[in-house]
Every structure is written in C-alpha cells, then in structure tokens.
C-alpha positions as CSV (number, residue, x, y, z in Angstrom):
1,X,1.6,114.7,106.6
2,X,4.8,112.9,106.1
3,X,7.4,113.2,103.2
4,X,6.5,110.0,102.3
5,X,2.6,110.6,102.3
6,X,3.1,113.6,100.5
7,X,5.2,111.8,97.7
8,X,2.1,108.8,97.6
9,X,-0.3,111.4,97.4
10,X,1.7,113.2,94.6
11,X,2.3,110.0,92.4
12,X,-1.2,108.7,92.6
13,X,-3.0,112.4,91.5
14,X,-0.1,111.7,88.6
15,X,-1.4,108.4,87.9
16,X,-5.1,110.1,87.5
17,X,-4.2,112.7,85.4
18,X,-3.1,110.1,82.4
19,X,-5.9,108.1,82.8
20,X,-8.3,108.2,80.1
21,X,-11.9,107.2,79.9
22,X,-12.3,103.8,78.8
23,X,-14.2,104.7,76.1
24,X,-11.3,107.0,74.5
25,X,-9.2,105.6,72.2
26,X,-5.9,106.9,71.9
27,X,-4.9,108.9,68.9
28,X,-1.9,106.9,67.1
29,X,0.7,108.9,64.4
30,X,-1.1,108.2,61.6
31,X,-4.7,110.3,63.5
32,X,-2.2,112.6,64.3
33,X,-1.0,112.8,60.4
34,X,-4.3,113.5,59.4
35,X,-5.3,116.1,61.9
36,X,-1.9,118.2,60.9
37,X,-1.3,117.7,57.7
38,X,-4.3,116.3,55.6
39,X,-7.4,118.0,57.5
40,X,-6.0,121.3,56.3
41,X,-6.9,120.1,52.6
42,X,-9.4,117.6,52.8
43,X,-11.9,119.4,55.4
44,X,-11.2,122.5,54.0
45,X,-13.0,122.0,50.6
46,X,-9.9,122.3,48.5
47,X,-9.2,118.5,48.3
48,X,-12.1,115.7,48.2
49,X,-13.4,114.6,51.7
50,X,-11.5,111.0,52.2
51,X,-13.4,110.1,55.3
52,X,-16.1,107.7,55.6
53,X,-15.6,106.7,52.2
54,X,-15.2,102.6,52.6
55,X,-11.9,102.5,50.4
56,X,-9.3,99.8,51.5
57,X,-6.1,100.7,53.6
58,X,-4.2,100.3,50.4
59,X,-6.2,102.5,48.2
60,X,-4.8,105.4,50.8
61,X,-1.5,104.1,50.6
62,X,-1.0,104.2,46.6
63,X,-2.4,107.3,46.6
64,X,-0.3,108.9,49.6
65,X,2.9,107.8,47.8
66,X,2.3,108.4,44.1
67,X,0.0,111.7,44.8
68,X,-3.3,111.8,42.2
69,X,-3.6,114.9,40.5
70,X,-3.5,117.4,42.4
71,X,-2.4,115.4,45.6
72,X,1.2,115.7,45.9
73,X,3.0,111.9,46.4
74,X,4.3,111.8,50.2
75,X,7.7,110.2,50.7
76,X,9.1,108.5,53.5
77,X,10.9,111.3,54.5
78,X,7.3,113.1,54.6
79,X,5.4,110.2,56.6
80,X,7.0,107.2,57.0
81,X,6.1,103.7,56.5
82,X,4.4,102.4,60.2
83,X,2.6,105.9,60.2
84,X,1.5,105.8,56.7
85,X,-0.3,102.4,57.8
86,X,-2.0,103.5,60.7
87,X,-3.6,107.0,58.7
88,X,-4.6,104.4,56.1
89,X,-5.9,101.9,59.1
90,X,-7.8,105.0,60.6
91,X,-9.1,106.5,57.0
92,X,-10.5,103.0,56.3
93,X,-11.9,102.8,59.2
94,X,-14.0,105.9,59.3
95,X,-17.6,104.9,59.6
96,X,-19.2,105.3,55.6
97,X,-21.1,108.5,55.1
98,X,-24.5,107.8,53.3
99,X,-24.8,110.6,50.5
C-alpha cells in the first residue's frame, strides 16, 4: 500500500472509533456531575434517591445551591452555572418511578 492509502485507511478506522450508535446519547457535564459526585450519596442509601422523581429543573437547582439538611449547598466554584442546568435538565428528565 501507499503512504497515502495507509494514511486514508488510518483516518477513516479513526473516524469509526468515535462513532456512536445512533441510539446513544451523549453524556453532557451535568450526567457526568451526577455519576461522580452525587451517585456516591444518592445511590448509596445515605442521601434520598433523586431520580425518577418528576420534580422541575429548578427544584434541583434551589436545592443544589442552598443544600437541604443534610445536603451540603454547591457553589459555583463546586459546579458551575451551565453544568448545574444540564444535571437538573437530566434529573428532571429521568423517567418517574412508580412506588
């Protein structure tokens, strides 16, 4: 093969690698927030589950900044503003459990 087939050959088997199914939705900063930081309390048992429970996007927000017992309040300097949305976007989002 050629140099320049080689180097085709090489950039398309890139291009594959970082295609994703079309079904997969990409995992924004605010999924990624959650999975790090919240998971380790609120699928652990030690805070209440806050998935699937059909609260509004600002309902997480309030609560994310001014904490609620004992939820410590998150400041910007702990999530900021644009990734505080899209965990509150993704929470509210969560299909509602039925009890």
């Amino acid at each position: 093969m050629t140099s320049k087939m080689t180097s085709t050959w090489g950039l398309a088997a890139l291009a594959l690698a970082w295609v994703q199914p079309a079904t997969a939705q990409p995992v924004n900063a605010g999924q990624q927030f959650y999975q790090k930081v919240c998971a380790k309390c609120h699928e652990a048992g030690i805070g209440p589950v806050i998935t699937g429970r059909g609260l509004p996007e600002i309902t997480y927000i309030t609560i994310a900044r001014n904490g609620n017992r004992a939820m410590p309040a998150f400041r910007v300097t702990d999530i900021d503003d644009a990734t505080l949305q899209q965990l509150a976007a993704y929470l509210a989002s969560t299909p509602v459990k039925n009890p």
